[in-house]
C-alpha positions as CSV (number, residue, x, y, z in Angstrom):
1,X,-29.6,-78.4,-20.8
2,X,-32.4,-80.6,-19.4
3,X,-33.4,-83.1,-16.5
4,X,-34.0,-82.0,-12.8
5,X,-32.7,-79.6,-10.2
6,X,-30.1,-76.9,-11.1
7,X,-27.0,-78.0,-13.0
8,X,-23.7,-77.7,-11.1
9,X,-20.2,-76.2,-12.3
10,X,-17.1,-76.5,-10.2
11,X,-14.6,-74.5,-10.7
12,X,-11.3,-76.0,-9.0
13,X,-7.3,-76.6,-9.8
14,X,-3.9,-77.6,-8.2
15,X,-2.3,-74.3,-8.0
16,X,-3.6,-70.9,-6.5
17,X,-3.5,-68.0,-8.5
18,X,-4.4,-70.1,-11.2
19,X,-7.8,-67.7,-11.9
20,X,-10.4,-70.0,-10.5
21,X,-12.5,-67.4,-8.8
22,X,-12.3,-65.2,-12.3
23,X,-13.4,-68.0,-14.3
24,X,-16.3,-68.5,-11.8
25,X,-17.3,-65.0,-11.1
26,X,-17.2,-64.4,-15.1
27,X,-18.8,-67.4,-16.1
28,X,-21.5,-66.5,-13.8
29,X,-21.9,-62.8,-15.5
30,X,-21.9,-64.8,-19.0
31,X,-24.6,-67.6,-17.6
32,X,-27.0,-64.7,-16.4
33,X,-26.7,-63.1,-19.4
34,X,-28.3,-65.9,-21.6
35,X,-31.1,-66.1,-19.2
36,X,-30.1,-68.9,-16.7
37,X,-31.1,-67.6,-12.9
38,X,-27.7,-68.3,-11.8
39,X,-25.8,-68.3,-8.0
40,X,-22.3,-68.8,-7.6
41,X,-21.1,-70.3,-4.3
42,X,-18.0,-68.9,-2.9
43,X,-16.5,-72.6,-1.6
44,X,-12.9,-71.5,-1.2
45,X,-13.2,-72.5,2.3
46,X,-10.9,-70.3,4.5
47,X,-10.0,-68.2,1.4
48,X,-12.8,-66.7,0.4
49,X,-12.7,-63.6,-2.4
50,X,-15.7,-63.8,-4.8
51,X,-17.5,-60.6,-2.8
52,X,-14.5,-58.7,-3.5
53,X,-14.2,-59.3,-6.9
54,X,-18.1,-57.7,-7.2
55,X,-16.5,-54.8,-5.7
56,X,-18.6,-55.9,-2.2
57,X,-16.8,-55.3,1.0
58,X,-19.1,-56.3,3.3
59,X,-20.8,-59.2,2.5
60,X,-22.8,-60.1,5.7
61,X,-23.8,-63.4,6.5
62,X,-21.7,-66.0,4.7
63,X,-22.0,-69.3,3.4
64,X,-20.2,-70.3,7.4
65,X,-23.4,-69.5,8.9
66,X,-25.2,-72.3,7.4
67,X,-22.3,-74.4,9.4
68,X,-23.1,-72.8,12.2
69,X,-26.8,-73.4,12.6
70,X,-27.3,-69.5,12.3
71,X,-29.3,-70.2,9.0
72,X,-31.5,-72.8,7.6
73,X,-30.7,-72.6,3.8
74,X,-27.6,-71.1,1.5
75,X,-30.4,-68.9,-0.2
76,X,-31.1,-66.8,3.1
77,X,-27.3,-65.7,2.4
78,X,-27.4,-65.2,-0.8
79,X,-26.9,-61.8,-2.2
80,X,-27.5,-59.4,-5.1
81,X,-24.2,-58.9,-7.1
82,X,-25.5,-56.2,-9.7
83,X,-26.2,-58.1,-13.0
84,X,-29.8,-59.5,-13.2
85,X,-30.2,-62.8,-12.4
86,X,-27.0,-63.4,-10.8
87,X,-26.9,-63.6,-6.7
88,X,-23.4,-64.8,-4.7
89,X,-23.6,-67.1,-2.0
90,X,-20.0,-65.2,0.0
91,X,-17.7,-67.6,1.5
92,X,-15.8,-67.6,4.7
93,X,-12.1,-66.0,4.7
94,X,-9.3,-65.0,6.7
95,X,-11.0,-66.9,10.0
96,X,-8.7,-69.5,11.5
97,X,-9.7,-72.8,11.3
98,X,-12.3,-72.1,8.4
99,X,-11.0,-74.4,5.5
100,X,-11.5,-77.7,8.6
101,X,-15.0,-78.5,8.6
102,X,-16.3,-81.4,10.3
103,X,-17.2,-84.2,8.0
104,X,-21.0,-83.7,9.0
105,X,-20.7,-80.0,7.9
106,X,-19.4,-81.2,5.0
107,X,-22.0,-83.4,4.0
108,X,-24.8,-80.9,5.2
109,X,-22.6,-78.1,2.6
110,X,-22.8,-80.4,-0.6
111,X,-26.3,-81.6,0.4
112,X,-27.5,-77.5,0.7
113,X,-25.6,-76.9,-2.2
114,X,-27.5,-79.6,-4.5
115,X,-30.6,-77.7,-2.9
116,X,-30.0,-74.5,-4.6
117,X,-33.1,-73.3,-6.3
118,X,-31.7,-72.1,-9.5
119,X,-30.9,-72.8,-13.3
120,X,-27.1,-73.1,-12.9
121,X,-24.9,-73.5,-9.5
122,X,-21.3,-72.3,-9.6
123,X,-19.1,-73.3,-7.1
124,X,-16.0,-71.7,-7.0
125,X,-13.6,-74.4,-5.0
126,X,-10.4,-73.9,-3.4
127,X,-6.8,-75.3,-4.8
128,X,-5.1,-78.3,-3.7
129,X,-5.8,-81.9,-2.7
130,X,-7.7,-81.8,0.3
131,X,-10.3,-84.3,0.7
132,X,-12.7,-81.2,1.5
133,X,-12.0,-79.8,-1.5
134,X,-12.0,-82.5,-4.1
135,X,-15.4,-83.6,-2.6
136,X,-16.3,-80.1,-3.3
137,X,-15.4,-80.4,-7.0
138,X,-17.1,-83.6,-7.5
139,X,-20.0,-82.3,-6.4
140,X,-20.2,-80.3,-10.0
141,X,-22.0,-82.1,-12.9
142,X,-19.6,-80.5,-15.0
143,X,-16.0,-79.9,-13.7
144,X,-14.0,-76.9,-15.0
145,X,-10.3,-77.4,-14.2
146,X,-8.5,-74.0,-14.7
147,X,-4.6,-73.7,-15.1
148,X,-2.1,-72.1,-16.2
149,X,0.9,-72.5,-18.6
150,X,3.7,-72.6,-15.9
151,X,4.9,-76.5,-15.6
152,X,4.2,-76.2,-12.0
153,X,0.8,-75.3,-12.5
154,X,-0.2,-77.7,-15.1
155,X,1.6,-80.5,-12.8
156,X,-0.3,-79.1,-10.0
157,X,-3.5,-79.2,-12.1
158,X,-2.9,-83.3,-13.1
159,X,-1.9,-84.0,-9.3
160,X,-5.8,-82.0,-8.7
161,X,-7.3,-83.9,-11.4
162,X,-6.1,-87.2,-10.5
163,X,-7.3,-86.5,-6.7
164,X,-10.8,-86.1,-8.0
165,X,-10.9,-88.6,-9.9
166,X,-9.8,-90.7,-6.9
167,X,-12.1,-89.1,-4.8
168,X,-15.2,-90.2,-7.6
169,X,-14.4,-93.4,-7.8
170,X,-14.4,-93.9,-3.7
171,X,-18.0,-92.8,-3.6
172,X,-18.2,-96.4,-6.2
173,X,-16.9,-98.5,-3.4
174,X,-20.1,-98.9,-1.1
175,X,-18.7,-101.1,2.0
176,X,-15.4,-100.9,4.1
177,X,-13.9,-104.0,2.1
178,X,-14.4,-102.1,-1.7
179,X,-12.6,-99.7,-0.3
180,X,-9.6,-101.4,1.0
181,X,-9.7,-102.9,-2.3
182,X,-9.5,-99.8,-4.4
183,X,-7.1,-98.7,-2.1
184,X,-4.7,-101.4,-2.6
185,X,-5.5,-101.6,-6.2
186,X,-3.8,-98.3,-6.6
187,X,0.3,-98.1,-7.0
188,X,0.6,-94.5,-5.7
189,X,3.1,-93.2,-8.6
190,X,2.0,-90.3,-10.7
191,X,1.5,-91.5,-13.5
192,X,-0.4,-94.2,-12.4
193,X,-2.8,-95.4,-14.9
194,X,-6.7,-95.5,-14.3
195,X,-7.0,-98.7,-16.7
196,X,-4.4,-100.7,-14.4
197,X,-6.4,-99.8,-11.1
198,X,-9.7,-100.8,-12.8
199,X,-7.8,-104.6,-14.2
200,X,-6.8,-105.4,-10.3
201,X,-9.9,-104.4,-8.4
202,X,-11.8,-106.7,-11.7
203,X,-9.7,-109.4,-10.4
204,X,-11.6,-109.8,-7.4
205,X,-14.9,-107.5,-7.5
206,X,-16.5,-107.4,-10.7
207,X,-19.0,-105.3,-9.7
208,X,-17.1,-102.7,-7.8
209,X,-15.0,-102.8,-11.5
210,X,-18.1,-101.9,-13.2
211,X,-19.3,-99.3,-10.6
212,X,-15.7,-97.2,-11.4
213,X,-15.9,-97.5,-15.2
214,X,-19.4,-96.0,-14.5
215,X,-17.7,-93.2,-12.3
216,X,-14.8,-92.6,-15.0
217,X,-17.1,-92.5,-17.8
218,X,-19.1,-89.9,-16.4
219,X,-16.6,-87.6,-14.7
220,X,-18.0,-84.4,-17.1
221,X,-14.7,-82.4,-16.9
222,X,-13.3,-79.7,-18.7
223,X,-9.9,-77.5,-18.8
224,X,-10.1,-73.9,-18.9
225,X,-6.3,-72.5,-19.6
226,X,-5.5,-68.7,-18.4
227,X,-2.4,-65.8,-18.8
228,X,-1.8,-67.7,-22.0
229,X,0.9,-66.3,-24.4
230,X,1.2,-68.1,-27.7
231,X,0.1,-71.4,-29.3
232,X,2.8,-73.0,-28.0
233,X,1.7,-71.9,-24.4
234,X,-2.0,-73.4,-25.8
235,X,-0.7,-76.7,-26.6
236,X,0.3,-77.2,-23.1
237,X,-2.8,-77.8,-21.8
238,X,-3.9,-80.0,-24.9
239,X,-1.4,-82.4,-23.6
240,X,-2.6,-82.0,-20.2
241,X,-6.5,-82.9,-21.7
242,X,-4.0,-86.0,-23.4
243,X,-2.2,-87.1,-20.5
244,X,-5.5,-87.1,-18.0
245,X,-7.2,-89.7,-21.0
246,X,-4.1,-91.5,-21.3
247,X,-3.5,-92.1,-18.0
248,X,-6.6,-91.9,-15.9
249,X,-9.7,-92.6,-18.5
250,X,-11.3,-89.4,-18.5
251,X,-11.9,-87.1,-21.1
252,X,-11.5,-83.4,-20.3
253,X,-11.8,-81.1,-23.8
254,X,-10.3,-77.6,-23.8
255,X,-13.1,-75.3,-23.7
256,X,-11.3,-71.8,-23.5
257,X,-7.7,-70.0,-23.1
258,X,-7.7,-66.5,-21.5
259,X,-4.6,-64.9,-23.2
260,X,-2.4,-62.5,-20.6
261,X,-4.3,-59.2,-20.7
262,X,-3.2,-56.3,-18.9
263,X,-7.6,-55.2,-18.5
264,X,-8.0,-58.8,-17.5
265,X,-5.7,-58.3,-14.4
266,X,-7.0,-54.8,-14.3
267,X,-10.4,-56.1,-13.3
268,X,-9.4,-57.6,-10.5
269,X,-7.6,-54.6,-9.0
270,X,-10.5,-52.8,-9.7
271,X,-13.0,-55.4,-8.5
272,X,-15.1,-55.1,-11.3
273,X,-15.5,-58.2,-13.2
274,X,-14.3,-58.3,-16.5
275,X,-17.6,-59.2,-18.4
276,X,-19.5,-55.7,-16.6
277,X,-16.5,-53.5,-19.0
278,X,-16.1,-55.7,-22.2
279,X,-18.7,-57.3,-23.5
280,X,-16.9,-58.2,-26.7
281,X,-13.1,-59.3,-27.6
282,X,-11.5,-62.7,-27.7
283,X,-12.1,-62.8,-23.7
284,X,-15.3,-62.1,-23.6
285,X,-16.0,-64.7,-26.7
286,X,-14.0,-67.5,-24.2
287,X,-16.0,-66.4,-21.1
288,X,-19.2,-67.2,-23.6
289,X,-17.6,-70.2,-24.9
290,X,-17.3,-71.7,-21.3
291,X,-20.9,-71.1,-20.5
292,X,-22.2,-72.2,-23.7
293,X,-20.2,-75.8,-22.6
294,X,-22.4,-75.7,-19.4
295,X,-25.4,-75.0,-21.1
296,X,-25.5,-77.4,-23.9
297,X,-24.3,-80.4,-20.9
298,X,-27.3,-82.5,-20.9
299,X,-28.1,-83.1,-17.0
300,X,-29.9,-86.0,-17.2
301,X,-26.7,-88.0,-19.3
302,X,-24.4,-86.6,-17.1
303,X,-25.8,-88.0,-14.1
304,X,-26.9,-91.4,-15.9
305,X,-23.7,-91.9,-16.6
306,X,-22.4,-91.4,-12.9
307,X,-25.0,-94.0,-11.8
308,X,-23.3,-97.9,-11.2
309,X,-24.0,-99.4,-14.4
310,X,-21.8,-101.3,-16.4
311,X,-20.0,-100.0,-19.5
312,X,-17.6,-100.6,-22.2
313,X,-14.0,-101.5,-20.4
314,X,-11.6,-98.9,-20.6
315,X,-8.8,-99.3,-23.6
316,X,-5.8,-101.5,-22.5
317,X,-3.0,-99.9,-21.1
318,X,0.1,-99.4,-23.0
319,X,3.4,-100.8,-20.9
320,X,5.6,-98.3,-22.6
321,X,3.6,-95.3,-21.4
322,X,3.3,-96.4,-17.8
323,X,6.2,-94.8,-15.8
324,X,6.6,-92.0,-18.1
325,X,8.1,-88.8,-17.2
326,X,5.5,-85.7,-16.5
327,X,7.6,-83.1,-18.2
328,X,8.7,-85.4,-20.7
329,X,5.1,-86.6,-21.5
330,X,3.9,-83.0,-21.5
331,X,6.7,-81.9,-24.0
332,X,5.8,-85.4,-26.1
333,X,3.5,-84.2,-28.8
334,X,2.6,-81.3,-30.8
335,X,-1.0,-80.0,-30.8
336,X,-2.8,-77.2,-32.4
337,X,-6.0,-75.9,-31.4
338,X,-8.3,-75.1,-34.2
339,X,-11.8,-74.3,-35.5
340,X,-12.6,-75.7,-38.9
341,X,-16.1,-76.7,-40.2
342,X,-15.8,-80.2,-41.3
343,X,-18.4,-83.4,-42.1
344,X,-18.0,-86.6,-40.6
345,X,-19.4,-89.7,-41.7
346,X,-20.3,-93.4,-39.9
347,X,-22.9,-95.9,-41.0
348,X,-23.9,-94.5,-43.8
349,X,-24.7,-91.0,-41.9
350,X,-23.0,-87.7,-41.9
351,X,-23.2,-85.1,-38.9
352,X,-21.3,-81.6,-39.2
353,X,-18.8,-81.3,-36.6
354,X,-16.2,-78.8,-35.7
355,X,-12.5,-79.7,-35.4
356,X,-11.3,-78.3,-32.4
357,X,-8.0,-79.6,-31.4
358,X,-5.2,-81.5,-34.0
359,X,-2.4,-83.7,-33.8
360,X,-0.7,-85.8,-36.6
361,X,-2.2,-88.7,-35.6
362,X,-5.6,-87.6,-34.6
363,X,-8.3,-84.6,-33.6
364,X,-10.8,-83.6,-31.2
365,X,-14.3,-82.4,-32.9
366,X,-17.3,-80.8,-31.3
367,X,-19.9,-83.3,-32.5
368,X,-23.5,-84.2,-31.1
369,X,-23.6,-87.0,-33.2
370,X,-23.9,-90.6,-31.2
371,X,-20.8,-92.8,-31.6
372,X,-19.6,-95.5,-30.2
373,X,-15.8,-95.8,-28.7
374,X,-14.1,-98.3,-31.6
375,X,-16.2,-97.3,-34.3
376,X,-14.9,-96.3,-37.8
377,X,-15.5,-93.1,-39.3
378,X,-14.4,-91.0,-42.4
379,X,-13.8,-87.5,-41.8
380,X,-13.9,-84.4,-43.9
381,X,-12.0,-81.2,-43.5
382,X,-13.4,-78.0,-45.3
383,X,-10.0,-76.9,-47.7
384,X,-8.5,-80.0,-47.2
385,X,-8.3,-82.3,-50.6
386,X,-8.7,-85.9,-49.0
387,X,-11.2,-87.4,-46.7
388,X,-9.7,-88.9,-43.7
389,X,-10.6,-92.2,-42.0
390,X,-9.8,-93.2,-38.8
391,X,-11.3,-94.8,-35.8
392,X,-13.9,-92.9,-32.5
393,X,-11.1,-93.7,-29.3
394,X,-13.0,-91.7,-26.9
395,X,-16.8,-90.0,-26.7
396,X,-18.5,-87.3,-24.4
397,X,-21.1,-85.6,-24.7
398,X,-20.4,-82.7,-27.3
399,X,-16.9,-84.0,-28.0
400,X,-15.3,-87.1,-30.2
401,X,-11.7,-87.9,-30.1
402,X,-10.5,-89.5,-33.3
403,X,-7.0,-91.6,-34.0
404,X,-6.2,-91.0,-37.7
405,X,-5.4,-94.5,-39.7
406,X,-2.1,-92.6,-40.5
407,X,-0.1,-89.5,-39.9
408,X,-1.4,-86.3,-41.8
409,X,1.6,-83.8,-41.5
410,X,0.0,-81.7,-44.2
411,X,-3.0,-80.9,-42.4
412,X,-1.1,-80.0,-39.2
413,X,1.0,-77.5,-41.4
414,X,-2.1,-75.9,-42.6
415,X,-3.5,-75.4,-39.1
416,X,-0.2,-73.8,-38.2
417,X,-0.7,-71.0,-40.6
């Protein structure tokens, strides 16, 4: 992690109940822990329960009297939550009238939040598509979307998604007549496709084009699935990752899936996070999976890539995907998540990587290596006879999506095993 000023995570999704604030208050345990000075921001405006999951009833002065003049920074209301390094910035709940800030007291919130002296900001965000509290989640340099397997909630989480990503690429339209443009650029459906939107507004603002590519490009997210029973329940929100790069541009890995655990949900009732009881398991190795994605983001690239340059145009839209059913895309493609040691090779280097997602046709791999989108590569899977070549479709930092030259069903059977 480098550049300046704390790094920010947002933790947001479409549905409630989705396990937003025990991603955040976790995460924030598992960031202390490696030595980050870490405060989470309770930002679930009118709905506010981070203090109670720390087992604190009464939290005093909240994050609302900022808002209300009462206080000059979010620190002076920040407060101890028992694990070193680790301090809560309580939200406001159950007031009436709570989750309607102003727009000024919204822009003095995200501008106090930036302010935060610490190693990692976590802002826990509330669910839905408010403008309030998509502005909210853009405001993290990386983007945690958590969901889970429930249709409703992964269609939920895609409407959320979508609404930040329309809510970025408004902050690339600078005057009143860019944002009439993107406006009417967009064809409201739900599966509209980013790539589309970009094509019309390119017609007429070239710039403004370049500006959102910029804004796609950069939109750092990440999908954290929870109560998850199965692989089959897993490769739900794979397709999800698919169908937000498909049909939007961005490029949102899988970091973690919390499976259904009865102590999980027990922490909760007990307000005691999670991470203060178990400090090994397959939970706790996802909890320090998700904060060793925060920590290894690289600030200054992340906010480079927000900043209106121009970049490679997004991939041209395919006709027969535009329309398509949610369910039906969701349900389109089999996925298996894995975690094989593998070498992959371009220009006459090779890098190790880490498969972490498969298809027939293609694979994610956790790879610092620096390709470019288009470029052709040869990959090599450890107990897998062949090599593999294929072409680099989409790049992030720490992740590389691959489409295969042809279908491997054999290596998709192995990973089913």
């Amino acid at each position: 992690m480098d550049g300046s000023g704390a790094l920010i995570v947002s933790c947001g999704g479409g549905k409630g109940g989705a396990g937003k604030s025990l991603v955040a208050s976790n995460l924030g345990i598992a960031l202390a822990r490696l030595g980050m000075r870490t405060v989470l921001v309770d930002a679930d405006l009118g709905a506010a329960n981070l203090h109670t999951m720390f087992g604190i009833d009464q939290p005093g002065a909240t994050l609302g009297a900022l808002l209300d003049r009462r206080v000059r920074s979010l620190e002076e209301v920040a407060i101890p939550t028992g694990e070193p390094r680790l301090f809560l910035v309580p939200g406001t709940g159950a007031v009436v009238g709570a989750a309607n800030i102003a727009h000024a007291q919204k822009t003095k919130l995200l501008a106090h939040i930036r302010r935060i002296d610490a190693d990692v900001v976590v802002v826990d965000v509330g669910a839905g598509t408010a403008f309030n509290t998509l502005d909210l989640f853009d405001l993290g340099d990386v983007r945690l979307v958590v969901a889970t397997p429930q249709l409703t909630s992964v269609q939920n989480a895609y409407g959320f998604i979508k609404g930040a990503v329309h809510r970025s690429l408004r902050a690339a339209a600078h005057t009143d007549e860019e944002r009439a443009l993107l406006a009417s650029a967009s064809d409201r459906t739900e599966t509209e496709r980013g790539g589309h939107s970009v094509a019309r507004v390119e017609q007429q603002n070239p710039q403004l084009a370049a500006r959102m590519r910029a804004m796609i490009a950069g939109f750092g997210g990440a999908i954290v699935g929870n109560q998850v029973e199965g692989p089959a329940q897993r490769n739900v929100f794979f397709a999800l990752s698919r169908m937000a790069r498909d049909f939007l541009g961005v490029t949102l890995p899988v970091v973690a899936e919390l499976s259904l655990d009865t102590d999980l949900r027990r922490s909760i009732t007990t307000r005691k996070p999670y991470l203060y009881t178990f400090s090994t398991g397959p939970i706790a190795k996802a909890f320090g999976q998700i904060a060793e994605h925060v920590v290894s983001a690289n600030l200054a690239e992340i906010r480079s890539a927000r900043a209106p340059v121009a970049i490679d145009e997004l991939p041209a839209p395919r006709d027969d995907e535009h329309g398509v059913d949610l369910t039906s895309y969701l349900r389109r493609e089999v996925r298996v998540a894995v975690d094989w040691p593998a070498e992959l090779r371009s220009g006459g280097a090779a890098f190790p990587v880490r498969v972490v997602d498969l298809s027939p046709r293609g694979a994610l791999v956790a790879s610092k290596a620096a390709l470019a989108s288009g470029g052709r590569i040869e990959l090599l899977v450890a107990y897998h006879p062949a090599s593999i070549l294929g072409t680099v479709r989409h790049v992030r930092p720490g992740y590389v999506g691959i489409e295969f030259d042809e279908a491997h069903e054999v290596l998709l059977s192995s990973a089913r095993r």
